[in-house]
N, C-alpha and C positions, 0 to 999 in steps of 0.2 A: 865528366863523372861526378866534382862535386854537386854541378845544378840536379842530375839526375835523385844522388843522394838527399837531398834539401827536398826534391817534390817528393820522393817516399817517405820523410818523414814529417811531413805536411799534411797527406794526406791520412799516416796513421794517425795523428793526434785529433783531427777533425772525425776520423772514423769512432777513435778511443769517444771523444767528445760526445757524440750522438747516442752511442751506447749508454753514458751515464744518465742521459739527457729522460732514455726510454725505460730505463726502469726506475726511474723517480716518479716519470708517471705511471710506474704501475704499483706505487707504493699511495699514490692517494686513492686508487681504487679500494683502500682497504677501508677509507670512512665510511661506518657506521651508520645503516640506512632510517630511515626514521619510521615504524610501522605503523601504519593506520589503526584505526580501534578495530574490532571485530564488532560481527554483530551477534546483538542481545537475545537467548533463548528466554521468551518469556513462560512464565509458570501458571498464575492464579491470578486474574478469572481464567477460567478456561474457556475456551475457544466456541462459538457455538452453544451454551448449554446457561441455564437460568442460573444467575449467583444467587444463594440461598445461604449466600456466609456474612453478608453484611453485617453490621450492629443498627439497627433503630434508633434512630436518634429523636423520630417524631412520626405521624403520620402519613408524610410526604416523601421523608430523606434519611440515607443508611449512610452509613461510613462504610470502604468498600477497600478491602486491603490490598494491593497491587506486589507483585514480588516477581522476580525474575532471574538467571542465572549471572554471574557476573562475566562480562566478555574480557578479551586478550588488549593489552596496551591502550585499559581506558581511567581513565581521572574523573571523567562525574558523570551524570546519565541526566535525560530531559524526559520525564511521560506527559504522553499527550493523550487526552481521553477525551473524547465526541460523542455528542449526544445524537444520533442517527435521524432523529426525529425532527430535530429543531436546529442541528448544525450547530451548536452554540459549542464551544471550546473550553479545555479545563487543560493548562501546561503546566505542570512544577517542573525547574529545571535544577540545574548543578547539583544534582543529588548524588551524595558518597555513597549512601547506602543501596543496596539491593531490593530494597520493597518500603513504601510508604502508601498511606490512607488518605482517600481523597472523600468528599460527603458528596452525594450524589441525589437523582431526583427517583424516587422509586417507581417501578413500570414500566421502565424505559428500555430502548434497545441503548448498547454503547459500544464503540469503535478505540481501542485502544494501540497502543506501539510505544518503543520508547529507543530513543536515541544514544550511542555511547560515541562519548567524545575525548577526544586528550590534548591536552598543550602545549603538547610538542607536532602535534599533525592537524594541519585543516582539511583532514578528511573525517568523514563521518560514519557509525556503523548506525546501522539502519535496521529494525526487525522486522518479521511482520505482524501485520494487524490482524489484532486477534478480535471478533466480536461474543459480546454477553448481553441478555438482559438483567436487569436491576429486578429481585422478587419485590413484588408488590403487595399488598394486603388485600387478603381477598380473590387473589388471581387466579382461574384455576387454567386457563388456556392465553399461553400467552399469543400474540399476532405475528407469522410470520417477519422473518429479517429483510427490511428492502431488498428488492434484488441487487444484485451488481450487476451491471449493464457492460458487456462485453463489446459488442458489436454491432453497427458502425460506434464508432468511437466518436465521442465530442467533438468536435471542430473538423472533421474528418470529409475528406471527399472521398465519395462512393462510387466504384465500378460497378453498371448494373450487368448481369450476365445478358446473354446472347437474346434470355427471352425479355429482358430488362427489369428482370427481380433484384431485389436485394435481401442477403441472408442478414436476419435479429438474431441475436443468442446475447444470451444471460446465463446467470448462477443461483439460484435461490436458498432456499436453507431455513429451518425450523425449530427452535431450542424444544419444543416439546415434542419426546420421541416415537413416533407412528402415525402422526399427522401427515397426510396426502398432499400434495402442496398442487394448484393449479394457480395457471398467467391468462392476466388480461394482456392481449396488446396494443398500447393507444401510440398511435402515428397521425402525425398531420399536418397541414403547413404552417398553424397559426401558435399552438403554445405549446402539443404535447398533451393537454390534457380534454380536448375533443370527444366525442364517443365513438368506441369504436362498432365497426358493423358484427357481429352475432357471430360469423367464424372465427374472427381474434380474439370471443371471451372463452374462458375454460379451458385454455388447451395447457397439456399434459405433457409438452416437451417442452425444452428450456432454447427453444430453436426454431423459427417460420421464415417461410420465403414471403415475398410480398412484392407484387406491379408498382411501381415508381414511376414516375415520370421523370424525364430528364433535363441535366440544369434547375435543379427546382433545392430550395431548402427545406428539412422537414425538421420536426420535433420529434423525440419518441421518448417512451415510459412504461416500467413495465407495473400490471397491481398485482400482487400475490396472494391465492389468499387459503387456508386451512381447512376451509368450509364453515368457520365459525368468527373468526378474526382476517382481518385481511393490511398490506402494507403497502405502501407505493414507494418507486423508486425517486430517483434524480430525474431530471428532463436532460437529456442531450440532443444536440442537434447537430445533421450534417445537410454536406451538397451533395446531391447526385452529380455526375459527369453526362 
């Protein structure tokens, strides 16, 4: 009888045990998670359309005011602003404030976004990129925005369909409003910028199938143009399969 006694109260105090054991850990589940930043609504330049708010600083170059909304659990912001034309880069980072001026090349297309960051997270909020051109003097028609080249993708291998086509599509887009946009399409094996044959210029969809051959790497690019100005893209390349 006493052995029996002694295992039941053996095994209470090991049961008691476990019990305190499981809610201590459910008492650390109450720390405090750490939240990423959010990402940044940006404001001005606006998106697509001519900036005609710069300040002139010269006959070349405007100051260009950059502003945007502030996002959730961030501590400084980074803008990056691209020149589309020439790729060259312009980053001011650890910025407290909501909007600063950056002097820029007049004429230009430009590719902006800005990043919010905090220090207590190595996560990043991320916005999207907004594009503007830079007004220039004198300018009455500005040149179509590079296209963005959707598909095939850069580095990408290609499924040709059944008839061994492959689908191109793009995005194009125009700051000045009622302008007609048409695409050349240059594909080829050697750089992307080859000539193309007479049914790939002029077309009016943002979308062409095309005969490939297979195992083969190609270039492609698309030119844009207004009927007055015209702009070229990036060159990407992929494999056919």
């Amino acid at each position: 009888m006493k052995r029996l006694l002694f295992l039941f109260l053996t095994i209470f105090f090991i049961s008691c045990s476990g019990s305190d054991s499981s809610d201590d850990g459910g008492n650390n589940s109450d720390t405090p998670q750490v939240k990423a930043p959010g990402n940044v609504i940006l404001k001005s330049p606006a998106n697509g359309k001519v900036c005609e708010t710069g300040t002139s600083v010269s006959n070349l170059k405007s100051t260009v005011d950059f502003s945007w909304e502030a996002s959730s659990n961030t501590d400084t912001y980074d803008l990056q602003v691209t020149n589309i034309n020439t790729a060259s880069v312009i980053n001011k980072t650890g910025l407290s404030t909501i909007n600063t001026t950056i002097e820029l090349d007049k004429g230009q297309p430009y590719i902006w976004n800005v990043i919010s960051r905090s220090s207590s997270s190595s996560q990043n909020g991320i916005s999207p990129s907004w594009k503007f051109y830079l007004a220039g003097t004198g300018i009455k028609n500005y040149a179509p925005f590079p296209a963005d080249l959707k598909n095939p993708k850069s580095g990408s291998t290609v499924q040709r369909s059944s008839e061994g086509k492959v689908t191109f599509s793009w995005e194009g887009s125009d700051p000045d409003d009622g302008d007609q946009l048409t695409y050349t399409l240059y594909v080829d094996k050697v750089d992307g910028k080859q000539s193309p044959p007479s049914e790939q210029v002029n077309i009016s969809e943002n979308n062409y199938d095309l005969s490939l051959d297979a195992k083969a790497i190609y270039f492609w690019r698309i030119k844009t143009s207004d009927g007055i100005n015209s702009s070229f893209s990036l060159v990407y390349s992929f494999r056919t399969e």
